[in-house]
N, C-alpha and C positions, 0 to 999 in steps of 0.2 A: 415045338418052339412057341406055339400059339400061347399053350397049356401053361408054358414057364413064364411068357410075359402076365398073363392074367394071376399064376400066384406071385409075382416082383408085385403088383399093382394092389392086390389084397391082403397080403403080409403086413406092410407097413400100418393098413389103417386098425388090423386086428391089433395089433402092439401098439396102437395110435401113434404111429411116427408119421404124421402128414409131409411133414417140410422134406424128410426124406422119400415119402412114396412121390413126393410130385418133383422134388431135385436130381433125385438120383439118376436119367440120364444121361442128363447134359453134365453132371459130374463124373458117371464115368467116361464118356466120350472125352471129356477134357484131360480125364486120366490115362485114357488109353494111347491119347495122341503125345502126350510127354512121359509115357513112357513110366509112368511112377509105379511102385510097388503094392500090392493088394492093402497094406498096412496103411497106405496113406491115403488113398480110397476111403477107408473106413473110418479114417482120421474128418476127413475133410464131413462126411456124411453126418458124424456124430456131432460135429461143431454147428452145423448149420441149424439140426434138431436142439440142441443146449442154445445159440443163439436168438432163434425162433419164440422158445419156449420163454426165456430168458424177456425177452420184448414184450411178449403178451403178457407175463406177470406182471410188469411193470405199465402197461397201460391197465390192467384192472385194478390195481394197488393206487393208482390214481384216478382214476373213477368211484373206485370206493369212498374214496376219502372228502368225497363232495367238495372241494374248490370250488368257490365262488365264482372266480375266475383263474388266468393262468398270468401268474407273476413269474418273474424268474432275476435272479441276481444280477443276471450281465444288462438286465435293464434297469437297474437301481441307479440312480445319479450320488453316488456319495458326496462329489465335487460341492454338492448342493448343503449339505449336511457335514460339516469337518468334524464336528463333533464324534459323529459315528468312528467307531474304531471299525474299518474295514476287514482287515486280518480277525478282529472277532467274532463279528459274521461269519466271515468265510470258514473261521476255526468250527462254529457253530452247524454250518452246513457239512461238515466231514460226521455229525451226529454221533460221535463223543459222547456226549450229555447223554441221548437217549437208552445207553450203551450201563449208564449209569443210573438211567431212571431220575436222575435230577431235573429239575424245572428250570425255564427261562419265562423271564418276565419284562417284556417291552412297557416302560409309560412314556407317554408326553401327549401333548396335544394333538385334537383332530389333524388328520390329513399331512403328517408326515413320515409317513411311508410306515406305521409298523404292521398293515396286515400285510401291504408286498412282500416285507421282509420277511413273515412267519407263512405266507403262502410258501414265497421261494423256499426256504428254510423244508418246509413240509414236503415238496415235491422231489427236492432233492434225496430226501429222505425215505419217499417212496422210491426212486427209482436204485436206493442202495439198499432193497431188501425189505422195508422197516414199515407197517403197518400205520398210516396214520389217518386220522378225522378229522374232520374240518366241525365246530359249530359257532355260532356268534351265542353268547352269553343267552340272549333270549332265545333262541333256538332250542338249547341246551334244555333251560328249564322249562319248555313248550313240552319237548320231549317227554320229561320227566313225568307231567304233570298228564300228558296223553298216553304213558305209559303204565299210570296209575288207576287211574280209568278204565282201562282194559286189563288191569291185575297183569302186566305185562315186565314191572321194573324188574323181578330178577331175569326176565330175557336179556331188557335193557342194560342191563349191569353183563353178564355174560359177555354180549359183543363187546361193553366196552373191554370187559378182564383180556380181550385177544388183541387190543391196539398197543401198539410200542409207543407210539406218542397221538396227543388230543391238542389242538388247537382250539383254543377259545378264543373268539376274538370280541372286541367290543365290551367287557367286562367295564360297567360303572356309567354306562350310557343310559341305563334306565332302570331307575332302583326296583327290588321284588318286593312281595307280601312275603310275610312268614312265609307262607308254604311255597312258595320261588326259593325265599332261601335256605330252609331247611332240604331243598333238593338239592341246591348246591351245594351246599355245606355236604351232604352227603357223596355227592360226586366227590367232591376232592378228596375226604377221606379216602371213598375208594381207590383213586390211582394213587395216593400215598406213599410213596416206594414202591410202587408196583408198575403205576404207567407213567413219563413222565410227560410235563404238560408244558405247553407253549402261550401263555395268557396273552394279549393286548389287552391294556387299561388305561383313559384318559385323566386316569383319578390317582393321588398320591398314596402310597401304603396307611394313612393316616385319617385320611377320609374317607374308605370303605366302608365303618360302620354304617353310615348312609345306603348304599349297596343293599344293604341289610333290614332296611328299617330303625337303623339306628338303634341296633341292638349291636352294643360294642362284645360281649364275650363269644357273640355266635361270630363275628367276624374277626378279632382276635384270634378264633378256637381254627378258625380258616385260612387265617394269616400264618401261625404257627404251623402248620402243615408244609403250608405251600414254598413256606420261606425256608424251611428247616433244608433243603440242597438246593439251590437258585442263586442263578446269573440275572443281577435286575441289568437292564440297559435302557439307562433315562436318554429320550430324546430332547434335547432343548432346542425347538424352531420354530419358524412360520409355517402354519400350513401350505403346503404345496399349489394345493387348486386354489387358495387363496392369494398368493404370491401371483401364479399364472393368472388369474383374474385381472389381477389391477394392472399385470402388464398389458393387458389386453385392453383395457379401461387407458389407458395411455397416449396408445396408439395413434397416432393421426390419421381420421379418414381418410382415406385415398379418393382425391377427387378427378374423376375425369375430363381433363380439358378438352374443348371442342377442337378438330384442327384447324388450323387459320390458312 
């Protein structure tokens, strides 16, 4: 009996079934006491390993993806924002697009809300399966340019060829030298139909050559790529922490009266 529990305790971790070597049990006691069929015993054991397994891919597939921080949709204020088509978001977070390898593309001004959106957007999209990366525009081409350096870019290109979706955020916040943007321009070629990409931009589709250095054919030649399957979704608003600002700037001190 000794001999049978020690191989029940070693079996599972040789087939690396943890969640079952350490469930099983108090699974089967609970099945013993209601009486259930060996089938469903085995039913219950398989679920909790798929479960298990299921959980931890989706905390590494978000870990991967480097998030800045953790945004999530049910804390988005749309109320704030009427403009935003909600239902398009939400359609957006069911990752459709990615499915398609199409692009979306957020603009409007600082500070309202389009990395939450492309964070949330992204994590949801980790946790249905789907590989994705987080970098800010200058990140991106930091990379590039540190991976060039070290004769490293077709690694770099590799990992990206295994992403379902790339998040860029911050695109137009700080223009590149040629060799910034001839990285970028190359990045996007690469996921081309292949990865699709989720941009944030403060900047108009029309004032990108700036981006650029004001080279209008390398940013046209970029434009044309990215535009060719994209959902643009213009924000028109006040910045948020700007808004929260001046309400807070408003406020009447609270003064403490002495008591009489």
């Amino acid at each position: 009996m000794k001999d049978e529990s020690l191989l029940l305790k070693s079996y599972p971790k040789t087939l690396k079934l943890p969640t079952i070597g350490r469930e099983y049990p108090a699974i089967a006691r609970a099945c013993a006491k209601e009486d259930e069929p060996y089938e469903t015993y085995l039913q219950r054991l398989a679920e909790i390993e798929v479960q298990h397994r299921q959980s931890q891919a989706i905390i590494k597939r978000l870990n991967a993806a480097n998030f800045p921080m953790t945004k999530e949709l049910s804390g988005f204020d749309f109320k704030s924002i009427p403009q935003i088509n909600k239902k398009q978001i939400i359609d957006l977070s069911m990752c459709g697009f990615i499915d398609k390898r199409s692009n979306v593309v957020f603009t409007g001004p600082p500070g309202v809300g389009k990395s939450h959106l492309t964070i949330a957007i992204g994590r949801e999209a980790c946790r249905r399966g789907y590989k994705v990366k987080f970098f800010t525009a200058a990140e991106l081409v930091n990379t590039y340019i540190e991976a060039r350096a070290e004769k490293m870019v077709l690694r770099l290109e590799g990992h990206i060829k295994k992403c379902d979706m790339i998040i860029v955020d911050e695109l137009g916040y700080v223009p590149f030298d040629r060799i910034g943007a001839e990285h970028l321009f190359g990045f996007f070629s690469q996921c081309y139909e292949q990865t699709s990409l989720m941009v944030t931009t403060n900047l108009p589709f029309v004032e990108w050559p700036q981006i650029f250095g004001d080279d209008e054919r390398l940013a046209g030649a970029l434009l044309d790529r990215l535009t060719h399957h994209v959902q643009v979704i213009e924000i028109i608003a006040k910045s948020f922490r700007l808004n929260a600002s001046l309400r807070n700037k408003k406020r009447p001190e609270q003064v403490n009266h002495p008591d009489k």
